[in-house]
C-alpha positions in Angstrom: -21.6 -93.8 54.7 -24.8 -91.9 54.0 -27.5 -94.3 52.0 -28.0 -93.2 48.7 -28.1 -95.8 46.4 -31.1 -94.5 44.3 -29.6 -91.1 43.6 -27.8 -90.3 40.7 -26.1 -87.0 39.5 -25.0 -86.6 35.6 -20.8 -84.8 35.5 -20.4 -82.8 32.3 -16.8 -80.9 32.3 -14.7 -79.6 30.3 -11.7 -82.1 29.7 -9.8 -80.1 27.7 -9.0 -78.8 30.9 -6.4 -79.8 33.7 -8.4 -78.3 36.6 -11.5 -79.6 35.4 -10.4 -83.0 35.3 -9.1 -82.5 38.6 -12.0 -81.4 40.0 -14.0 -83.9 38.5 -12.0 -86.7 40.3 -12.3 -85.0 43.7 -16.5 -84.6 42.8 -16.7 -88.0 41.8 -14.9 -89.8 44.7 -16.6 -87.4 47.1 -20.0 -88.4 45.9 -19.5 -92.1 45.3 -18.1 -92.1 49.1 -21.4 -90.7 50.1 -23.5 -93.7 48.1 -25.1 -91.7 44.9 -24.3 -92.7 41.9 -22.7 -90.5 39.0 -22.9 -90.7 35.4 -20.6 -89.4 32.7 -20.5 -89.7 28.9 -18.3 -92.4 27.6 -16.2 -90.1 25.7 -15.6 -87.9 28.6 -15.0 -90.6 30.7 -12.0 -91.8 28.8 -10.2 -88.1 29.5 -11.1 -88.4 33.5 -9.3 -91.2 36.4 -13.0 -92.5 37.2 -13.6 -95.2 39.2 -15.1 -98.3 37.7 -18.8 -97.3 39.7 -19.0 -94.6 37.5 -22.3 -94.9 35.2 -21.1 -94.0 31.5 -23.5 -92.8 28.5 -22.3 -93.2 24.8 -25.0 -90.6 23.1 -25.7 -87.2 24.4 -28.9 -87.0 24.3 -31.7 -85.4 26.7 -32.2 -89.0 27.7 -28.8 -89.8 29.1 -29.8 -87.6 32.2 -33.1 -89.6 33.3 -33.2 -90.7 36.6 -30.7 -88.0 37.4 -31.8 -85.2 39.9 -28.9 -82.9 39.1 -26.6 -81.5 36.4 -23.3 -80.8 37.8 -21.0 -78.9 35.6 -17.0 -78.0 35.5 -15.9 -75.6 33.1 -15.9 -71.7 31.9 -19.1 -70.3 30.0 -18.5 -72.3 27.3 -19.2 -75.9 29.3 -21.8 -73.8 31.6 -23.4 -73.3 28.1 -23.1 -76.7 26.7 -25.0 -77.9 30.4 -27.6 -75.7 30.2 -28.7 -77.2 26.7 -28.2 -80.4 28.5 -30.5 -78.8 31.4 -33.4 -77.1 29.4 -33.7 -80.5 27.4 -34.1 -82.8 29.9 -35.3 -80.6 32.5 -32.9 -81.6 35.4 -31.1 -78.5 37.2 -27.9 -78.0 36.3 -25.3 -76.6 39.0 -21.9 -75.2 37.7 -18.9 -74.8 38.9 -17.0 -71.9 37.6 -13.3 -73.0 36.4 -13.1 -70.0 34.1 -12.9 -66.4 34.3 -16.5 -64.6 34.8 -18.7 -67.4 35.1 -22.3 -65.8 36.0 -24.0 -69.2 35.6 -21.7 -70.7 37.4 -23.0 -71.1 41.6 -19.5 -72.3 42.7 -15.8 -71.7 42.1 -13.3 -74.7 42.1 -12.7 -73.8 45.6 -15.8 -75.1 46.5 -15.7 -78.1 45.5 -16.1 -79.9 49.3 -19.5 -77.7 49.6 -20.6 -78.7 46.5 -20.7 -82.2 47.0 -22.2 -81.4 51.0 -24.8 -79.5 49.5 -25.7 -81.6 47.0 -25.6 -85.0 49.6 -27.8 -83.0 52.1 -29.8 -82.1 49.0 -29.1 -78.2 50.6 -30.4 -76.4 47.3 -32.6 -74.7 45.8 -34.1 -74.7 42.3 -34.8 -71.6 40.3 -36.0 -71.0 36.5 -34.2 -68.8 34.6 -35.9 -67.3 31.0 -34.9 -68.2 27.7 -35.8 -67.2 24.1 -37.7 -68.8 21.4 -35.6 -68.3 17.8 -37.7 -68.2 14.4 -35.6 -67.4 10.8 -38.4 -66.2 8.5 -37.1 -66.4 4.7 -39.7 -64.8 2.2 -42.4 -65.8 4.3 -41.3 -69.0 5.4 -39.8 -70.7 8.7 -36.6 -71.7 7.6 -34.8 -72.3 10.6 -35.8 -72.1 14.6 -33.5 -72.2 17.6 -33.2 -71.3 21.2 -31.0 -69.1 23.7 -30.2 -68.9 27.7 -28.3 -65.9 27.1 -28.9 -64.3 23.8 -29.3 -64.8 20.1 -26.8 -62.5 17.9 -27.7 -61.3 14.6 -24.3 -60.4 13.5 -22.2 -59.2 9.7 -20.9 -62.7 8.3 -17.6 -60.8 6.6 -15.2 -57.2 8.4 -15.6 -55.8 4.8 -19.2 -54.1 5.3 -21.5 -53.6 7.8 -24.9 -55.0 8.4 -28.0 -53.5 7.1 -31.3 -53.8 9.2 -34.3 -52.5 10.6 -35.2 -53.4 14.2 -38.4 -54.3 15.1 -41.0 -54.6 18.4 -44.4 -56.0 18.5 -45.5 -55.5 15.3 -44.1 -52.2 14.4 -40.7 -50.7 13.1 -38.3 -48.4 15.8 -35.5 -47.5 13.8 -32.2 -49.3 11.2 -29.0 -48.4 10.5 -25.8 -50.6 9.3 -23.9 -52.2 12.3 -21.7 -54.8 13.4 -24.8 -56.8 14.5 -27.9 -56.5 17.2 -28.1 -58.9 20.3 -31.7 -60.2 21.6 -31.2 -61.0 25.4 -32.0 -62.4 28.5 -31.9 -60.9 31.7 -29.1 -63.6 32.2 -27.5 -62.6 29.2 -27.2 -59.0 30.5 -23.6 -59.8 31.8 -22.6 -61.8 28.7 -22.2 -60.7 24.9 -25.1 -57.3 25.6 -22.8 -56.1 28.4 -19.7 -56.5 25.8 -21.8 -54.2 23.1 -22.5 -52.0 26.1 -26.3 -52.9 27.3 -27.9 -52.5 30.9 -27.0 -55.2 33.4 -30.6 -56.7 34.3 -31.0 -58.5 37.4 -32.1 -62.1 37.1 -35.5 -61.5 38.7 -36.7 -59.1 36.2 -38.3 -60.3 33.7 -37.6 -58.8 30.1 -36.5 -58.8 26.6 -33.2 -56.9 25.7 -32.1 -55.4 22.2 -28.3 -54.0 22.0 -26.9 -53.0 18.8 -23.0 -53.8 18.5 -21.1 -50.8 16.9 -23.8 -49.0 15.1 -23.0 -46.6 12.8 -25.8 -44.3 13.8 -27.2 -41.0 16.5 -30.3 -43.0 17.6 -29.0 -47.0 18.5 -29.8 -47.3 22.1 -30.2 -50.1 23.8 -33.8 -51.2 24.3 -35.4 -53.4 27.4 -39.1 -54.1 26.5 -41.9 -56.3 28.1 -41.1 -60.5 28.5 -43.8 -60.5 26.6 -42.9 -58.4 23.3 -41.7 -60.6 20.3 -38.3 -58.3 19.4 -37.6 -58.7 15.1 -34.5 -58.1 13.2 -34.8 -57.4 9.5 -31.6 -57.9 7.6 -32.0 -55.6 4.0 -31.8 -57.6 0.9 -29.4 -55.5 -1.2 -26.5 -56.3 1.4 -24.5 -59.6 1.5 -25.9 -62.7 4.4 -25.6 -62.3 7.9 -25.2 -64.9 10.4 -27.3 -65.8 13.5 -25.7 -67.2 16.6 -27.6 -68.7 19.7 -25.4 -68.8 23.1 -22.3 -68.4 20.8 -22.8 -72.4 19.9 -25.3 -72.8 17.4 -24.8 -70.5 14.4 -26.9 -70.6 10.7 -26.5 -68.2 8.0 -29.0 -65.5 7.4 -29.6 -64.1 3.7 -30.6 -60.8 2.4 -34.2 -60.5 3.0 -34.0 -62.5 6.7 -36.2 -61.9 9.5 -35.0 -63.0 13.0 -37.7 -63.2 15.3 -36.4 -63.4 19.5 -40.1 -64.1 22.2 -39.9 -65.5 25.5 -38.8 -69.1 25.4 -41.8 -71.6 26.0 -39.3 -73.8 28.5 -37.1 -72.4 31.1 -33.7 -73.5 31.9 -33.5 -74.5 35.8 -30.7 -74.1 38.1 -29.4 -75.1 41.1 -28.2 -72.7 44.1 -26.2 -73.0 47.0 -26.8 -69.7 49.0 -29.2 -66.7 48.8 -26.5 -64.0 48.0 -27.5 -61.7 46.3 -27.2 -60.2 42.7 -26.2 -57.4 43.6 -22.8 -59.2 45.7 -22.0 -61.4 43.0 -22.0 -58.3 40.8 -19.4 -56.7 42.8 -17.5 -60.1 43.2 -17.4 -61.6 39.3 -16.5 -57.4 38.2 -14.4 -57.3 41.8 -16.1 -53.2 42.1 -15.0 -51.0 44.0 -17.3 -50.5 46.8 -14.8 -49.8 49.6 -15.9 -46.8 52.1 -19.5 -48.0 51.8 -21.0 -47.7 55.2 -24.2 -49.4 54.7 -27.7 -47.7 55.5 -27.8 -45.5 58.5 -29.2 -46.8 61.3 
């Protein structure tokens, strides 16, 4: 048995799930065999057949994960999502392990399971940053409300009855408004989440920019928009029209009356994540959409 005893790795899945619980147990056991120590919350714990080595936390809080060199999570988007909160908080990588459909967060599928816990053993992985966004509500002239987002933050209509008036907004000076279902502020990680949905540009990871999408605009100009990682991106929701809502990762939601300003900038701190493997974007494109790319030939030679 490898020596491991000061290493610890923190397990957040998704319970609610069989095949998370399963593949917690088989995680667990395969890292306790190898001497590191894993920690869980309590409330978690009681949902997953852990044995009794198994470190448990009662409060989530950033500071349940010190002393831990690695998030590893089990779920769909929504857990991957929970984690990275988890991740950008503490500041310990977080690897997932994709148990639901798309899973771009995800560096693993529940197949992988044995070269997860190899890889993280061997310590065989590498760390990379990924960009968030900085969320400021203005309410006549006043912060009333600030958030964050991995993936995006989603000015949306709060009722189906009417759409949602605004005027969009980039450094400093208006582009254009018109009533829609909503407007989504990206990441280039978000790209593949709710802007591809509203039909936005898939970004690769590596670029860095700001995304604006407008979801079902009722209007001839309502592009979407990719602007510098430094432009601060604004939403102005019109007074005369009844509130909006503002979602962050579609997990933290507030209300947003007439008169709102949603403000989206580059996020002052990163969320970091753990790979495996140096495929590429462009192959785990193909795999998560399953493209057709047969008859490709490759470059000539």
């Amino acid at each position: 048995m490898t020596q491991n005893r000061a290493r610890t790795v923190f397990l957040l899945a998704h319970t609610g799930r069989p095949a998370a619980i399963r593949s917690a147990e088989l995680v667990v056991k395969g890292l306790l065999r190898e001497g590191i120590g894993v920690r869980v919350l309590e409330y978690e714990a009681a949902d997953l057949p852990l044995p009794e080595e198994v470190q448990l936390v009662k409060e989530a809080t950033p500071q349940c994960l010190d002393g831990c060199e690695l998030l590893i999570v089990l779920g769909g988007d929504g857990t991957l999502l929970r984690g990275a909160e988890f991740a950008r908080a503490s500041g310990v990588p977080m690897l997932g392990v994709n148990l639901g459909r798309v899973g771009f967060l995800a560096e693993a599928e529940r197949d992988d399971l044995d070269k997860v816990v190899d890889r993280v053993v061997t310590k065989a992985y590498e760390v990379e940053e990924r960009m968030t966004v900085d969320v400021v509500v203005h309410q006549n002239g006043n912060i009333v409300h600030t958030d964050w987002a991995l993936n995006e933050a989603a000015v949306q209509k709060a009722g189906a009855e009417k759409l949602l008036e605004v005027v969009l907004e980039i450094d400093g000076r208006p582009v254009t408004g018109f009533g829609c279902d909503g407007i989504v502020l990206s990441t280039p990680t978000g790209s593949t989440a709710y802007a591809f949905s509203a039909g936005g540009p898939v970004v690769w990871p590596e670029v860095e920019a700001l995304l604006m999408v407008p979801i079902s605009a009722h209007a001839l100009f309502a592009k979407p928009l990719v602007t510098s990682p430094d432009s601060v991106l604004a939403v102005e929701v019109l007074p005369h029209i009844p509130p909006g809502v503002l979602w962050c990762d579609g997990r933290r939601t507030v209300e947003l009356p007439p008169g709102a300003r949603v403000e989206v900038r580059r996020g002052a701190v990163p969320v970091r994540l753990a790979r495996l493997h140096h495929a590429s974007f462009t192959d785990r494109l193909v795999a998560k959409f399953a493209l057709p790319v047969s008859g490709w030939r490759g470059a000539p030679h």
